[in-house]
C-alpha positions in Angstrom: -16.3 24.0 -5.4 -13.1 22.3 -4.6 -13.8 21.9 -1.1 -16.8 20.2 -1.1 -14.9 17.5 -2.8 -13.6 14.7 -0.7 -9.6 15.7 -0.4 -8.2 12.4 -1.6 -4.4 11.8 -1.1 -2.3 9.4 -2.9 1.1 8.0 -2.5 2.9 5.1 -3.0 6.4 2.9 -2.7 7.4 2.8 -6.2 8.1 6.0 -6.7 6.5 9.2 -8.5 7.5 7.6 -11.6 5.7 4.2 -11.2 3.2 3.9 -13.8 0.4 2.5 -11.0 -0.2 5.6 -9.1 -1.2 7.8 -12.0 -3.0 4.7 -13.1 -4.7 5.1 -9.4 -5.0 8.8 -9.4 -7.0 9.1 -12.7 -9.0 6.4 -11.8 -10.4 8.1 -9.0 -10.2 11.7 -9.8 -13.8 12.6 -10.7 -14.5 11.6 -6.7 -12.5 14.5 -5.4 -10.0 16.5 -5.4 -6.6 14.9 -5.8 -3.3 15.5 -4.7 0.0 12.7 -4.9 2.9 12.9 -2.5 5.5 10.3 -4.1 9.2 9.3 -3.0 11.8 10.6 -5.4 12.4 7.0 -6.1 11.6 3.4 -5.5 10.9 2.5 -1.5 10.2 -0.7 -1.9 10.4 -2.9 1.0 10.6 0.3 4.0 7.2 -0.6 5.7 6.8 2.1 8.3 10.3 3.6 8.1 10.8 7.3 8.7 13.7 9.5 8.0 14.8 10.7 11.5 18.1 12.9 10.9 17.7 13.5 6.8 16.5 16.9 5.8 13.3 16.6 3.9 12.4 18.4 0.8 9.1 18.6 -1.1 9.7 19.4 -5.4 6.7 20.1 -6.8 5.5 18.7 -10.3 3.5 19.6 -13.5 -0.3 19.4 -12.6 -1.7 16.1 -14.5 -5.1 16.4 -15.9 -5.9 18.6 -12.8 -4.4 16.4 -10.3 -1.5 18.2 -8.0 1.7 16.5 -7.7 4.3 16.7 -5.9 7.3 14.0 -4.5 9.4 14.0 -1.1 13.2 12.5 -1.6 12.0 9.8 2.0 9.8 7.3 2.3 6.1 6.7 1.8 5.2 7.3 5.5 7.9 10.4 5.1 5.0 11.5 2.1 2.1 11.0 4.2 3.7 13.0 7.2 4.5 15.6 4.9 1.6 15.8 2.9 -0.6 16.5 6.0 1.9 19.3 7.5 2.7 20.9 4.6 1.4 20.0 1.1 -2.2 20.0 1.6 -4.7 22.3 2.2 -6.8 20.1 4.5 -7.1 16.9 6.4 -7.9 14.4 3.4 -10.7 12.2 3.2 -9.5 9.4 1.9 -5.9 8.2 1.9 -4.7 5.7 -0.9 -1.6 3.8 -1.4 -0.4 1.9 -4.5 -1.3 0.8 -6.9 1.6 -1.1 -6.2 3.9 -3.2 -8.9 3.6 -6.6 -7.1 2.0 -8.5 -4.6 1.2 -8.0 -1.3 -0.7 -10.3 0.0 0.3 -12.9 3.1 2.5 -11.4 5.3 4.0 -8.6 3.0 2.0 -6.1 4.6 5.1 -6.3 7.4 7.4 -4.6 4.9 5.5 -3.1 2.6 5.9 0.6 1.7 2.7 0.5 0.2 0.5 -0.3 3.1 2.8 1.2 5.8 1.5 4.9 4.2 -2.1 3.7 5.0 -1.2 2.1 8.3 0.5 5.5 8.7 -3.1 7.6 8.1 -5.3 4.9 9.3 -3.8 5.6 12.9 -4.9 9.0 12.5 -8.4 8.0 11.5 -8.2 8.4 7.7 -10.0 5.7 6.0 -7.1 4.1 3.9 -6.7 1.6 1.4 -3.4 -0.3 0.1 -4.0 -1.3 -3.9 -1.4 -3.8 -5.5 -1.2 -5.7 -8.5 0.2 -9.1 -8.6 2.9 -7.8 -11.4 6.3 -6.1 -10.8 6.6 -5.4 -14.3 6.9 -1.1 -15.1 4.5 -1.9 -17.7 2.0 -3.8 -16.1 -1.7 -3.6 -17.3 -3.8 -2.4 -15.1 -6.9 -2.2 -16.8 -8.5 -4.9 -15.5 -8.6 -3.5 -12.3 -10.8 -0.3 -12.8 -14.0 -1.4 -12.4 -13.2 -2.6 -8.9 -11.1 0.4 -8.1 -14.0 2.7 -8.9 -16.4 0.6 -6.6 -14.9 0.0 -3.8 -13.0 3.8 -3.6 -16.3 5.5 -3.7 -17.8 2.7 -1.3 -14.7 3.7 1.2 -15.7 7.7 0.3 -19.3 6.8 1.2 -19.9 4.3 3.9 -16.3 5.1 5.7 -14.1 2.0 7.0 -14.7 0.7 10.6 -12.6 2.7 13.4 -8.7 1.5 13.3 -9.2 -0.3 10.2 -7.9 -0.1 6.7 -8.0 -2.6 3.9 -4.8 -3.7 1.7 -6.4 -5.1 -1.5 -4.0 -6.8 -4.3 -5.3 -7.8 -7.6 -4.7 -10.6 -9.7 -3.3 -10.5 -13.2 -6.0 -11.1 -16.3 -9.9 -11.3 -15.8 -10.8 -10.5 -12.2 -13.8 -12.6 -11.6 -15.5 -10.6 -8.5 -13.6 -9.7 -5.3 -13.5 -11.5 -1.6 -13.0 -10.0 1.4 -10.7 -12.7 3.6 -7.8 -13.2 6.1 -3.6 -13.0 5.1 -2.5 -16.2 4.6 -0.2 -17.6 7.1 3.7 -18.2 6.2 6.8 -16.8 6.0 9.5 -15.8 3.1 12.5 -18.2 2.7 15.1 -15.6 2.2 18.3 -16.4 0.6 21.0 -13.9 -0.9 22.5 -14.6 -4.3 26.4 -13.6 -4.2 28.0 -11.3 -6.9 31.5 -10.2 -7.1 32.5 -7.0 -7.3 35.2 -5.6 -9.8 37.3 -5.0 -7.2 36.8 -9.1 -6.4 34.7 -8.4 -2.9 31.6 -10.0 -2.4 28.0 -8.7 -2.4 24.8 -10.2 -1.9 21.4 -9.9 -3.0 17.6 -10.5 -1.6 16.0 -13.7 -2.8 13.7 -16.1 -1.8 10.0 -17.0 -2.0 6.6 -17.0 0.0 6.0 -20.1 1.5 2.2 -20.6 2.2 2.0 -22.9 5.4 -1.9 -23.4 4.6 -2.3 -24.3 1.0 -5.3 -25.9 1.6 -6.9 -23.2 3.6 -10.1 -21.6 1.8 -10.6 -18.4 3.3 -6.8 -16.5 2.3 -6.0 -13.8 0.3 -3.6 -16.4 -1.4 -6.6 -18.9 -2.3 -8.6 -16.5 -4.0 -5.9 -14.8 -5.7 -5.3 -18.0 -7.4 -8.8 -18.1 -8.4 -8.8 -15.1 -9.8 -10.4 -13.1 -7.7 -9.4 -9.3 -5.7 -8.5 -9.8 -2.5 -9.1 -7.5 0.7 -7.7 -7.9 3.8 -9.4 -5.5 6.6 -6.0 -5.0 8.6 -4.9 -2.4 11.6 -2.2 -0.8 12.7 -2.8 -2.1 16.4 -0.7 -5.0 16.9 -1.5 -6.4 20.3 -2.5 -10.0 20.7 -5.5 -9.4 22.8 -6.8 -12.7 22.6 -3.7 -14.1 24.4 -3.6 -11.3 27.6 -5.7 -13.3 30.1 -3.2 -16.0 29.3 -0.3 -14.6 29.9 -1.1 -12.5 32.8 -1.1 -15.6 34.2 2.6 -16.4 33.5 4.1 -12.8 34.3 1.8 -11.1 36.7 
């Protein structure tokens, strides 16, 4: 009976501890057949990264309510990999990431952990999807969110996602008034470092900073309807190239 479930794969950034991916997994359980593939630990910020020269090794967890579990001491695109060469029994149907503890919306999706696992699987043709949460907090609430990750999971399990694409979705904290499907909104982080001393009386530094939206007033951005209080999804790919702009510069270099 099992296989004629969808094979849904989860996995995360935060770690198999995080509170948001069994939030995620039970969620969606009674659509398939569930199996997550966790780092050890948090993996927060390592977008795509791979472990190239570190052994690997899978520890296997406690079944939860009939979902298999398991964690990988890399990364998220490390689980993913892993997952699909070792862990389970078939290519899944359905890959999802999250649900993360914090936002990312604008241009996180460039280091995300989160939604480098679904770029990962959607450039093998697995319809993926990134959920976040616009709270960093290990308790965070997610109840608001199920209604809308029920609907637009089995959506994704029934009508697919267009070739190459995936979708990174983040919601808002309190009442979610419907959801928008939209562009990233354009900016950039203004990193700074805060500066600690060790006991030993040697500087470190610390990661800081804050988004900065270069189009407030723009009305079509995950960022706008966020503050509105609305879910945000962003159709994204892993695809990169700035066809628009080819003609152009064949021009300069050819």
């Amino acid at each position: 009976m099992a296989q004629n479930k969808p094979l849904i794969l989860i996995t995360n950034d935060d770690g198999i501890k995080a509170r948001g991916i069994f939030f995620l997994a039970e969620a969606v359980k009674e659509m398939g057949e569930v199996y997550i593939v966790a780092p050890d630990d948090a993996q927060s910020g390592q977008s795509s990264a791979m472990s190239i020269n570190k052994p690997l090794r899978i520890t296997s967890h406690p079944e939860h309510n009939g979902i298999k579990v398991f964690s990988v001491n890399g990364t998220p695109v490390d689980c993913v990999k892993l997952a699909l060469h070792t862990i389970v029994p078939r290519r899944p149907d359905l890959l999802l990431s999250g649900i993360n503890h914090g936002s990312n919306a604008g241009n996180n999706i460039i280091y995300s952990g989160t939604m480098g696992a679904a770029l990962e699987t959607c450039m093998l043709g697995i319809p993926s999807i990134g959920y976040s949460y616009l709270s960093h907090s290990p308790q965070a609430e997610f109840s608001n969110t199920l209604p809308f990750l029920k609907s637009i999971t089995r959506k994704v399990i029934e009508q697919g996602l267009p070739a190459d694409i995936c979708l990174n979705i983040n919601f808002p904290k309190g009442d979610i008034k419907g959801a928008k499907v939209v562009r990233a909104a354009r900016g950039f982080w203004t990193e700074e470092y805060a500066e600690y001393i060790d006991p030993n009386g040697k500087p470190f530094y610390l990661l800081t900073g804050n988004f900065k939206n270069i189009e407030p007033e723009a009305e079509d951005t995950d960022y706008c309807w966020l503050d509105r209080g609305y879910a945000s999804i962003v159709p994204a790919r892993p695809d990169q190239s700035a066809l628009d702009v080819i003609d152009e510069m064949k021009g300069v270099f050819e």
